[in-house]
N, C-alpha and C positions, 0 to 999 in steps of 0.2 A: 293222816291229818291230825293225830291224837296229840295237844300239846303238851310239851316234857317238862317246860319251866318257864318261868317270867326272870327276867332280873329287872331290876329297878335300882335306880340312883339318884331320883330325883335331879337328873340331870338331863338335859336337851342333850340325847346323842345324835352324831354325824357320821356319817359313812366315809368309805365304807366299811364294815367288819374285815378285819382280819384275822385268821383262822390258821395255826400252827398246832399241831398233834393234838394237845387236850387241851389249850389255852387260845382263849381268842381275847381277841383288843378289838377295842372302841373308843375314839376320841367323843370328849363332851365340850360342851360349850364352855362350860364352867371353867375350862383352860384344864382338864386332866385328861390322861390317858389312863384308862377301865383296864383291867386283866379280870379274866372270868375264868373258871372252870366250864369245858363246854359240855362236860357230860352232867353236872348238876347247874349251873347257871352262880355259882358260891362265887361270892369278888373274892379274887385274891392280892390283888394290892389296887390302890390308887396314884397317880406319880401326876403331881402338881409343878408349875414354874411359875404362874402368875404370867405366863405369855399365851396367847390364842394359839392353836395349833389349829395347825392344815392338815389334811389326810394327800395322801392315804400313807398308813404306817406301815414302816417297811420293816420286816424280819430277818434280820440271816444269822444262826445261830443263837445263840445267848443274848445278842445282841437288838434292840429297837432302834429305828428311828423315825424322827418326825420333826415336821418345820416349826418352826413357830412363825408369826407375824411381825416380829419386832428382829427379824432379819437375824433370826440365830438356826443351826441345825444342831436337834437335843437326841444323843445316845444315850440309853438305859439299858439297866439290866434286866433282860425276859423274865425272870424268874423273880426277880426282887422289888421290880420299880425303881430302885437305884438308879439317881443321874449319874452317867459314869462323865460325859463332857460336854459343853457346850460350844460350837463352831458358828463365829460371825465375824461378817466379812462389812456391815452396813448397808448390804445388798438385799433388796428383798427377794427372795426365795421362791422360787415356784415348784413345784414338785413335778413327777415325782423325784424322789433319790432315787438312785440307781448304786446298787453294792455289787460291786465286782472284785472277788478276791479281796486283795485289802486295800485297795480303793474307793473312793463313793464317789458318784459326782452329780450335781445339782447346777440348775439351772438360777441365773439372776437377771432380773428385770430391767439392769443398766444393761443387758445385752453380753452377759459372759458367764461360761463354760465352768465351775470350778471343781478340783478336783482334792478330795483331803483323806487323810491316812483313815481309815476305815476303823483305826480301834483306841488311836486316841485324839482324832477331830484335828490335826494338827494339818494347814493349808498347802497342799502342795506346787499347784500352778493354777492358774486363770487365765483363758482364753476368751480371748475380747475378738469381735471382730466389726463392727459397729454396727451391728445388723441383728434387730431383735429376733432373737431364739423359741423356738417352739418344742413342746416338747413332745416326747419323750425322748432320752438322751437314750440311741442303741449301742452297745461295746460286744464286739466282736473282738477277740483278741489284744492286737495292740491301736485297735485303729475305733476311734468311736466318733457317731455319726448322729448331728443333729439339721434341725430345719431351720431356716432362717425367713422371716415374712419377706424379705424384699427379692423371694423366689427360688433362694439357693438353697443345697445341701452342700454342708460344711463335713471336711473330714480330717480329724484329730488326731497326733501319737496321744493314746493315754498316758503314755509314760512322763512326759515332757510338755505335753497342751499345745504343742509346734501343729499349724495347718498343715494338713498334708495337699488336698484338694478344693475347689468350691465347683461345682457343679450348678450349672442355669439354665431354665430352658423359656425365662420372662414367663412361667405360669407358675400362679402361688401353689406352693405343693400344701398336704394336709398329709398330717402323722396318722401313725407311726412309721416309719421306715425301718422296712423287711431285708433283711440281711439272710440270704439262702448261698453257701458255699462262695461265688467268687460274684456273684450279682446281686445287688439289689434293688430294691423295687422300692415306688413311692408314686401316690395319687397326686393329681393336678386336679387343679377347679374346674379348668377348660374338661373334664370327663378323660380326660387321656391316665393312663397307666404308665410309669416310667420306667425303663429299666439301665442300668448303668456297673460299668466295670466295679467293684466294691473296692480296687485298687488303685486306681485311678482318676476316676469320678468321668471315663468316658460312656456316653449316652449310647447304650447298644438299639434300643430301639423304644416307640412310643406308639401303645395300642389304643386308640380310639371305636368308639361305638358309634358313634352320632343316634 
């Protein structure tokens, strides 16, 4: 329990940390994202936009990201703070991002799917289906899979943003949705457990406790 270090920034930090080999990130109120050393607690950059950012900040490679509030998604460089692009659609953003290969895709509050090139923010398709989205957005191969509140699961080509399925069973489901080989599974309010083809979107069966 012996502590190693403080950092301080005079900033309101928000969660949560994220933690990649010896550098961890933390969003501040003050509208930056923190890089630290995590073995001494030393900042090593600060990377500012004058936009509020949302967590949680995602990692894959060299590469950061994070939302902001003013309906933009900001790429940076891990190593430098460097803004490398800024992607906005006028939609506001809900998180998390989801990086898959060189794909991202994010959730928007008018109720659509979008999906943009992973290394220079450049928009590739938007899936609308008028039916507000929950998240987390799961990608499984070419097929990715979110929650819809008016009870459905939605299913996606990533490639194209074309529906493949919608799946009902009239009970609000609650994320995330589990994607195990060719079935996946997802909670309902009503206590039941779902389980349903992951190719299909056919309901194989529904376990109840009472």
């Amino acid at each position: 329990g012996k502590e190693l270090w403080a950092y301080n920034t005079d900033d309101a930090f928000t969660g949560p940390i994220v933690i990649e080999g010896r550098v961890g990130y933390v969003i501040g109120e003050s509208d930056y994202v923190y890089a630290f050393d995590t073995a001494t607690g030393e900042e090593l950059w600060a990377y500012n936009t004058d936009d509020a950012f949302t967590g949680p900040i995602v990692i894959e490679g060299r590469v950061g990201y994070v939302i902001g509030e003013s309906d933009y998604v900001y790429a940076f460089d891990t190593a430098t703070g460097e803004e490398l692009w800024a992607y906005n659609t006028d939609d506001a953003f809900t998180g998390p991002i989801v990086i898959e290969g060189r794909i991202g895709y994010v959730l928007g509050e008018s109720d659509y799917v979008y999906a943009f090139n992973a290394a220079t923010g450049k928009e590739l398709w938007a899936y609308n289906t008028d039916d507000a989205f929950t998240g987390p957005i799961v990608i499984e191969g070419r097929v990715g899979y979110v929650i819809g509140e008016s009870d459905y699961v939605y299913a996606f080509d990533t490639a194209t943003g074309e529906e493949l399925w919608a799946y009902n069973t009239d009970d609000a489901f609650t994320g995330p949705i589990v994607i195990e080989g060719r079935i996946g599974y997802v909670l309902g309010e009503s206590d039941y457990v779902y389980a349903f083809n992951a190719a299909t979107g056919k309901e194989l069966w529904a376990y109840n406790t009472d």
